[in-house]
Phi, psi and omega in degrees: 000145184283189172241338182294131163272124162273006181274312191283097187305135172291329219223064186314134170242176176299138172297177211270129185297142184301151186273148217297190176280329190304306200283328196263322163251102182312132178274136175299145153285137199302295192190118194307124192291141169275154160287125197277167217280346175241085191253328153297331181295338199249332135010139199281301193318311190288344184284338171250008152291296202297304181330282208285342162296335197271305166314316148324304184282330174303303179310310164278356134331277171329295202298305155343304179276349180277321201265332169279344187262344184271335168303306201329302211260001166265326174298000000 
C-alpha cells in the first residue's frame, strides 16, 4: 500500500508573482513623430537617385581629367 495522502500537498508554493511594471504600465509616447515639410525630398528614392547622380558627375570628373592630362602629355 502506498503511503502518499492524496489531501495533502508535498509541495507548498509561493503566491503568483506580480506581473512586471513594463507589461502593466506601457510607457505612452511623449508625441507621434511628424513627417517634416520636405518629406518627399528625404524619401529613400530620392536618396538614390541623388546616390547614382553623384556617381556620374564623378565618373565624368574623372574622365575629364583623364582625358586633359592624356592631351598635355601626349601632343
Amino acid at each position: 500500500m502506498s503511503k502518499l495522502k492524496p489531501g495533502k500537498k508535498s509541495v507548498e508554493l509561493q503566491p503568483e508573482a506580480r506581473a512586471s511594471r513594463i507589461r502593466r504600465d506601457p510607457v505612452r509616447a511623449e508625441k507621434a513623430p511628424g513627417l517634416s515639410h520636405n518629406a518627399w525630398w528625404e524619401s529613400r528614392e530620392w536618396e538614390i537617385r541623388l546616390a547614382v547622380v553623384g556617381i556620374i558627375f564623378f565618373a565624368l570628373a574623372i574622365n575629364a581629367v583623364v582625358f586633359d592630362l592624356g592631351e598635355l602629355l601626349f601632343k
